[in-house]
N, CA and C atoms as a LAMMPS dump frame, in Angstrom:
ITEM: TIMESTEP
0
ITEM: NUMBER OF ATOMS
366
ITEM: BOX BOUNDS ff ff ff
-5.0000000000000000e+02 5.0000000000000000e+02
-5.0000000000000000e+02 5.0000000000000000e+02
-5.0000000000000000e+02 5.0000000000000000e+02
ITEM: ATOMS id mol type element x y z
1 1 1 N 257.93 297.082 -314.052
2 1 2 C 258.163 297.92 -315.215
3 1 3 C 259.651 298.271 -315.341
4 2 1 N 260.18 298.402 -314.07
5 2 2 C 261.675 298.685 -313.931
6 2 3 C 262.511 297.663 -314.742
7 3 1 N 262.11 296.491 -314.003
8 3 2 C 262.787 295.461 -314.803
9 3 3 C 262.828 295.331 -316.028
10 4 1 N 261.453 295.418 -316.709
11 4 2 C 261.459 295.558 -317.815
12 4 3 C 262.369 296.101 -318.977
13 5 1 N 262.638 297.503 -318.41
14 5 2 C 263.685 298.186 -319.338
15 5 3 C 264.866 297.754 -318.886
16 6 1 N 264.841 297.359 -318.082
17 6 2 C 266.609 297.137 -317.752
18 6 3 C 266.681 296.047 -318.418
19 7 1 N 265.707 294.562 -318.616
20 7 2 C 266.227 293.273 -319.258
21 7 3 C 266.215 293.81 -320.889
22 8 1 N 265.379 294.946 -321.333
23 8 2 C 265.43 295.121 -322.777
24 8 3 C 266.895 295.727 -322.885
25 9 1 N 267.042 296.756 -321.885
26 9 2 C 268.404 297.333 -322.245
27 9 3 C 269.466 296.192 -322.584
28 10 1 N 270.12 295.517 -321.716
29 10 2 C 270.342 294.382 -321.381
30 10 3 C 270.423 293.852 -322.861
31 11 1 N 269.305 293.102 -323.356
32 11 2 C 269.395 292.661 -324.585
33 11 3 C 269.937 293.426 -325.579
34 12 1 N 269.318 294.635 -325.873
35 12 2 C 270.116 295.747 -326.887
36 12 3 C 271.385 295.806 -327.246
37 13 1 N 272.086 295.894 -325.87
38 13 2 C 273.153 295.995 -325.677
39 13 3 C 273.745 294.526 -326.11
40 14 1 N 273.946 293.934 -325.559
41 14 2 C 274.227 292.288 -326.101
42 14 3 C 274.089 292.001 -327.649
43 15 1 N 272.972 292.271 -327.957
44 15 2 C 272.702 292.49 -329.869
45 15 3 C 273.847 293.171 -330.384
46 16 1 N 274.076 294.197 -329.624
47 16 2 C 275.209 294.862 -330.242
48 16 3 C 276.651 294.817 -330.257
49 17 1 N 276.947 294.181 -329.076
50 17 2 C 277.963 293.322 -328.693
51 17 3 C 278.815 292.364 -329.591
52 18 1 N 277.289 291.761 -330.014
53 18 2 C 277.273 290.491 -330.864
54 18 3 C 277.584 291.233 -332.072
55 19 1 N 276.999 291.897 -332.719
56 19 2 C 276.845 292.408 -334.212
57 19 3 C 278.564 293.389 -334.018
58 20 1 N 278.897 293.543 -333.426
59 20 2 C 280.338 293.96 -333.242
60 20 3 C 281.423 292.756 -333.608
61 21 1 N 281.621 291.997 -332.826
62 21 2 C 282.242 290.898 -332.986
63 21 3 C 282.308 289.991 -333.673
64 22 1 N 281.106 289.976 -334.411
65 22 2 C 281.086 288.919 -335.721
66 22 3 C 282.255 289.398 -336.371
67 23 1 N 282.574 287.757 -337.003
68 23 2 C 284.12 288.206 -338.455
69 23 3 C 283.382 287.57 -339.764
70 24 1 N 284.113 288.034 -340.454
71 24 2 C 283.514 287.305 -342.341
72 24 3 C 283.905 286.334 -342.432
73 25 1 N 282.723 285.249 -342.08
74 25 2 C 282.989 283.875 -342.404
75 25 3 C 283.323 283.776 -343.817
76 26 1 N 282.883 284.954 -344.584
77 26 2 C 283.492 284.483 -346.233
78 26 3 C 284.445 283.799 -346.547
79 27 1 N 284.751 282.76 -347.388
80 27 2 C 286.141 283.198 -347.961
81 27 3 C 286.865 283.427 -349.171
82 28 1 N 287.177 284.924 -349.243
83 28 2 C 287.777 285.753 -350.674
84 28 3 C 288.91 285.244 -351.234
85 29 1 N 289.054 284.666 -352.287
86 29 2 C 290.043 284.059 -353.143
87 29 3 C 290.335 285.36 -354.267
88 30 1 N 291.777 285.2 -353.916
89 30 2 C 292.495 286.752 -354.727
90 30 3 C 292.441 285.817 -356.086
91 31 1 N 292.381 285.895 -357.598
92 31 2 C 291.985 285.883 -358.45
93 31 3 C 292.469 286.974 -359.673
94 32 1 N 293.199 286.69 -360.846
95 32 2 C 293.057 287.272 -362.271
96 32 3 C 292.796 286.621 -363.121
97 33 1 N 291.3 286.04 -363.014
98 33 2 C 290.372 284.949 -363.662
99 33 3 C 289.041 286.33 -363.649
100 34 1 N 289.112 287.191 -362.935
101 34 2 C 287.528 287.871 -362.956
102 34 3 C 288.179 289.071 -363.613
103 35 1 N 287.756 289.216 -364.83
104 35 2 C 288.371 290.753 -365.563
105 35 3 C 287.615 291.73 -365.189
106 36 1 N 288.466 292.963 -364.722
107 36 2 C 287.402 294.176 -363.97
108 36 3 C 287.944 295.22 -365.066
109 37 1 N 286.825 296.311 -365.64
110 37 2 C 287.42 297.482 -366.113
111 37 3 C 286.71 298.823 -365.592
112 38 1 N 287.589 299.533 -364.792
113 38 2 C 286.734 300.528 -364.341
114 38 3 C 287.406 301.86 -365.356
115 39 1 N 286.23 302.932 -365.329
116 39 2 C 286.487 303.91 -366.414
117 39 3 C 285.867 305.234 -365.682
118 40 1 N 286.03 306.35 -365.999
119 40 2 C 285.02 307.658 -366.031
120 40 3 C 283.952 307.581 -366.697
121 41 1 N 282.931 307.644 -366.56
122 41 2 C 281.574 307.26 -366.96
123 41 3 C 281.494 308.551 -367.949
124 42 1 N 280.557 308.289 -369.127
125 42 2 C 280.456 309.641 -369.913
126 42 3 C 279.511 310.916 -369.15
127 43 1 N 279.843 311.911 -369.359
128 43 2 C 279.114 313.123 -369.156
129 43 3 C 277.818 312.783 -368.474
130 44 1 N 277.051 312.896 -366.891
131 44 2 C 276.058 312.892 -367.001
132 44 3 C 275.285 314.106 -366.117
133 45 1 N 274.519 315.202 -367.037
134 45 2 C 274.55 316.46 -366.424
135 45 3 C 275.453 316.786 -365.831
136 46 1 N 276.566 316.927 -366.648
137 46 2 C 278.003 318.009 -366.73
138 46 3 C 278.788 317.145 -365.564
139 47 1 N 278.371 315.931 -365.425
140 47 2 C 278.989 315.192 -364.085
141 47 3 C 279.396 313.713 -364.497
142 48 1 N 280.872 313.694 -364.166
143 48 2 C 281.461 311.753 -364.526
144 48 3 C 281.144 310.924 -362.934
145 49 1 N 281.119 309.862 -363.316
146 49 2 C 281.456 308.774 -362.454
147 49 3 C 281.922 307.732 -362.482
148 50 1 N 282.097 306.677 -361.577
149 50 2 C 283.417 305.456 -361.493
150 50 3 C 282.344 304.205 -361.744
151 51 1 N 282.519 303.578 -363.417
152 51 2 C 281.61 302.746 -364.194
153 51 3 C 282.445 301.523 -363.947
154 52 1 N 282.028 300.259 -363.588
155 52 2 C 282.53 299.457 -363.209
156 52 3 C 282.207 298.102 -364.271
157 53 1 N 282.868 297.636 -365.218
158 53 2 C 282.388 296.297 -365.716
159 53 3 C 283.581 295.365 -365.434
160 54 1 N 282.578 294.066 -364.905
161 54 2 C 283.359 292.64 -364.398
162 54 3 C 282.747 291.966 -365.441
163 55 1 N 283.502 290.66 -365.561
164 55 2 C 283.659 289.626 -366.623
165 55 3 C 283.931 288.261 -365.54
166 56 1 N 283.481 287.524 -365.412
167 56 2 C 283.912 286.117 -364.533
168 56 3 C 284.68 285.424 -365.861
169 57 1 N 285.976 285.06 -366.023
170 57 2 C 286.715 284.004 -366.859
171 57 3 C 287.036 282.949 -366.316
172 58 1 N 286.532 282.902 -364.438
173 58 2 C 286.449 281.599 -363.923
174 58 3 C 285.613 280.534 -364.539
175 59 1 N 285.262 278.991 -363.266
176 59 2 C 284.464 277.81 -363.998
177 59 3 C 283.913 277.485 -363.02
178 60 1 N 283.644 278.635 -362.528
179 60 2 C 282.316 278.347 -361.195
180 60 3 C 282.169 279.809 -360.677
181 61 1 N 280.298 279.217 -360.044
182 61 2 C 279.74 280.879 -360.052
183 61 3 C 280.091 281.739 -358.788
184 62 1 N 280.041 283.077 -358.927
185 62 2 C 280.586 283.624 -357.737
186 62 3 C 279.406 284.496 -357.232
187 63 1 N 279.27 284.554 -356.142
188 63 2 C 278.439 285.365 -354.954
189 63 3 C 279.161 286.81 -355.074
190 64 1 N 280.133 287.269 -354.781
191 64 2 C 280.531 288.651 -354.832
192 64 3 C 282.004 288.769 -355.04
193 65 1 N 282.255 289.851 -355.388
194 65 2 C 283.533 291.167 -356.041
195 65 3 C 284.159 291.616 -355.392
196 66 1 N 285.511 291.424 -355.073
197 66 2 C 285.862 292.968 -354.074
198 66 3 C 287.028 292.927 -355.021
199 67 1 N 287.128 294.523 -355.031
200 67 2 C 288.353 294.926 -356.073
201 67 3 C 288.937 295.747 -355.576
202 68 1 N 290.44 296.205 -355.256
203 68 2 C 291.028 297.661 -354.98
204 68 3 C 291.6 298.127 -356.393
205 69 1 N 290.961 299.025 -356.382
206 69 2 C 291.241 300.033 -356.885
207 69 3 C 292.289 301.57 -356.523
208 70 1 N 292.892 301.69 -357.839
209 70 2 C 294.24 302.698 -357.411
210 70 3 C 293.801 303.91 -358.282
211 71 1 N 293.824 304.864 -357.17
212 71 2 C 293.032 306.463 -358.355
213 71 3 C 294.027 307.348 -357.894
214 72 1 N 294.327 308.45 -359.294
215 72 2 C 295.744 309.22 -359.182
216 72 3 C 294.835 310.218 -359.736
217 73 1 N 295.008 311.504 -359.042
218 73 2 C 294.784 312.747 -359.037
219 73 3 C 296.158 313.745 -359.367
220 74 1 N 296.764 314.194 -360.202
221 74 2 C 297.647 315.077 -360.089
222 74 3 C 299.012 313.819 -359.615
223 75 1 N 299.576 314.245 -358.151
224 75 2 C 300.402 313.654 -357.615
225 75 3 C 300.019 312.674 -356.717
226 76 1 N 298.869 312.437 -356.102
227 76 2 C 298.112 312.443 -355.64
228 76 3 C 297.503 310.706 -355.884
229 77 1 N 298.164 309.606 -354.78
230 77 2 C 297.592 308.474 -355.03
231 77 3 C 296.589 307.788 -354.048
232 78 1 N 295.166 307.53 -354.2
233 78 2 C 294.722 306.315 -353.612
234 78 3 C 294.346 305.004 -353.681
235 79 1 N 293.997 304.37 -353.004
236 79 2 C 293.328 303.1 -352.698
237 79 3 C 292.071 303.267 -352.792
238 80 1 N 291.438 302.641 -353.008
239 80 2 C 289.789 302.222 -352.883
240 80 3 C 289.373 300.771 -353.12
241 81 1 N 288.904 300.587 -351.819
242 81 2 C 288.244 298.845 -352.227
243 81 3 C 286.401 298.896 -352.275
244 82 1 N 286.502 298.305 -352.917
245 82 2 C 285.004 298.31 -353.544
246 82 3 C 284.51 297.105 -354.135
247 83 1 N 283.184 296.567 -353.178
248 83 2 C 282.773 295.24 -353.17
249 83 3 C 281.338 295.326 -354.565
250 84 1 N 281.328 294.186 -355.11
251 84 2 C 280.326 293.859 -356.148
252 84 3 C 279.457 293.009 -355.579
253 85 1 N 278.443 293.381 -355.539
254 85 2 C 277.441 292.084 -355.399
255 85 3 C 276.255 292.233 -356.524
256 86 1 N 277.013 291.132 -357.592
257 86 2 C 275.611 290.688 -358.572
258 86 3 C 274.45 290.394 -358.539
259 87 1 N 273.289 290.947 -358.985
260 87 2 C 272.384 290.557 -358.656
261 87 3 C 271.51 289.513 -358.708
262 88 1 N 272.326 288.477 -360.002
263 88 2 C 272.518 287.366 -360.02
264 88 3 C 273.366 286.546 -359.394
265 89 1 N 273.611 285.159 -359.871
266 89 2 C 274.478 284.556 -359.649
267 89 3 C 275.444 285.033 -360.866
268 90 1 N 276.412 285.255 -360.437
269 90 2 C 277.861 285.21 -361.705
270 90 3 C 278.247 284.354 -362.456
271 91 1 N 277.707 283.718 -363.257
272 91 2 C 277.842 282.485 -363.661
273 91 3 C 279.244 282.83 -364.528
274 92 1 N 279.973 281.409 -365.221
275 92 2 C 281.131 282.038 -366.139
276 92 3 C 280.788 282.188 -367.405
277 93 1 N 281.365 283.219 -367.845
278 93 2 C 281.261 283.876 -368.774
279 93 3 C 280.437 285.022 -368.97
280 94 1 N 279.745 285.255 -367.748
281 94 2 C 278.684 286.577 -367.877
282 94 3 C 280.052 287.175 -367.793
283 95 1 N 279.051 288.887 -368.16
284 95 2 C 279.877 290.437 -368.335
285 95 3 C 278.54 290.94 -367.656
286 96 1 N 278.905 292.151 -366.879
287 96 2 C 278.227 292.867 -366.661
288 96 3 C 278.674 294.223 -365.963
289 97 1 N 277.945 295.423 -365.963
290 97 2 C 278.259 296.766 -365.276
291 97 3 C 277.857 296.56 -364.424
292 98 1 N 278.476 297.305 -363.136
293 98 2 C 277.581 297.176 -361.659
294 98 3 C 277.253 298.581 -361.705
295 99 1 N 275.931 298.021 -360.551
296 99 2 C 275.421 299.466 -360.627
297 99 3 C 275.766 300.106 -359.697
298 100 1 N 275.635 301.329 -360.188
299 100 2 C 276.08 302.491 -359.255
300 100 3 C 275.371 302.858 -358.184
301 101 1 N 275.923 303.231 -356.861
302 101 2 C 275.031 303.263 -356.08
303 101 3 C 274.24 304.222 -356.049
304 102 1 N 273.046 304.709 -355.342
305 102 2 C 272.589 306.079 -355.383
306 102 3 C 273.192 306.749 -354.731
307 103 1 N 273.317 308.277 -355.385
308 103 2 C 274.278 308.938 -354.238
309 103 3 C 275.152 308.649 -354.52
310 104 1 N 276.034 308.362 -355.22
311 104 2 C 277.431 308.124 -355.632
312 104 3 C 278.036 309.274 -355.95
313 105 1 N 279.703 309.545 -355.573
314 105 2 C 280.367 310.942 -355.379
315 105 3 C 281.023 310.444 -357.026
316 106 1 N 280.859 312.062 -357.217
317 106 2 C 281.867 312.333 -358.44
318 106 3 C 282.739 311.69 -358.845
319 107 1 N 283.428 311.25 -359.738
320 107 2 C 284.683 311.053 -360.33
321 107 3 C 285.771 311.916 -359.948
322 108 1 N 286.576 312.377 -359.451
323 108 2 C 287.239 313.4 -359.532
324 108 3 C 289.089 313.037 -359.924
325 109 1 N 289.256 311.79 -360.091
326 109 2 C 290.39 311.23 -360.37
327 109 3 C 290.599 311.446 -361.702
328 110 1 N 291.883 311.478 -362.257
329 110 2 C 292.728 311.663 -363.595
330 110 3 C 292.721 310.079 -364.273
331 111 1 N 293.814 309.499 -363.478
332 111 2 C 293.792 307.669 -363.546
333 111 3 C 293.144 306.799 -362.86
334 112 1 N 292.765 305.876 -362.879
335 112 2 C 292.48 304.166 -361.975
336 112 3 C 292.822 303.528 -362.127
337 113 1 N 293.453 302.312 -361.959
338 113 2 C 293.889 300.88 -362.366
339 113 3 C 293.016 300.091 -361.084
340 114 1 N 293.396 298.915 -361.752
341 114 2 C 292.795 298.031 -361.056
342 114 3 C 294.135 297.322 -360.497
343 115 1 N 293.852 297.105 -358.661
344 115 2 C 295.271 296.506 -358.549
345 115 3 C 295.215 294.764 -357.99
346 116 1 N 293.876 294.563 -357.483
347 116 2 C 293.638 293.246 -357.103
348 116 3 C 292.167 293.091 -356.886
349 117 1 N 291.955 291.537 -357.56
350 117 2 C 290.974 291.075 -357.359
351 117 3 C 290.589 289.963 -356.329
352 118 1 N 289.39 290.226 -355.998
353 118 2 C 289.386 288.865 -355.035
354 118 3 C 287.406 288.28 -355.579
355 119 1 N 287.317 287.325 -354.826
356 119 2 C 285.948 286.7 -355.416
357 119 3 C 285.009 285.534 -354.142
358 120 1 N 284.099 285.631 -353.808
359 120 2 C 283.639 284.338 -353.13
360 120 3 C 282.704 283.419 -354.058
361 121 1 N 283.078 282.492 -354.238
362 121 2 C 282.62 281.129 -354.431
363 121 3 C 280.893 280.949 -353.766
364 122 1 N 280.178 280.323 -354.957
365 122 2 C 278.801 280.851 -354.565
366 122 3 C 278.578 279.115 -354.214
């Protein structure tokens, strides 16, 4: 029985090891072929949020989004990178909003721009 937990521990541990060390075989191609427009979402119960619509103007379909995003508060600048995954395939020429996650925090930024895009190849 001893053994037992010790070879499960053993494994656990190793699983996790593993799931540590993995890298993103992806590979993200930076891109201003995928038009992103992010905005303050209108009023919803007295509350905004960060509305996201992508456009593929590429000629092949893409698996996922990652965009940084630049948000200015006052004086006040950040970064934010924030990945898309369609729930389709992206084919070219779709448009679409992504959805918001549940649980998603407020808007609380003045500005956003969009400062780079990147894309994986489906």
């Amino acid at each position: 029985m001893k053994l037992f937990r010790i070879l499960s521990l053993v494994i656990s541990l190793s699983a996790v090891l593993m799931s540590c060390g993995k890298h993103d075989d992806e590979h993200w191609i930076e891109s201003k072929d995928v038009a992103i427009i992010a905005y303050k979402s209108d009023p919803e119960n007295g509350k905004q949020y960060l509305d996201v619509i992508y456009e593929n103007l590429t000629t092949v379909n893409i698996s996922k989004i990652k965009v940084l995003l630049v948000e200015t508060k006052g004086t006040k600048v950040d970064t934010v990178e924030r990945i898309i995954i369609p729930e389709n395939i992206f084919k070219p020429k779709d448009r679409h909003l992504a959805k918001r996650p549940i649980g998603a925090p407020e808007a609380t930024f003045d500005n956003i721009a969009v400062a780079k895009v990147w894309y994986v190849k489906e």
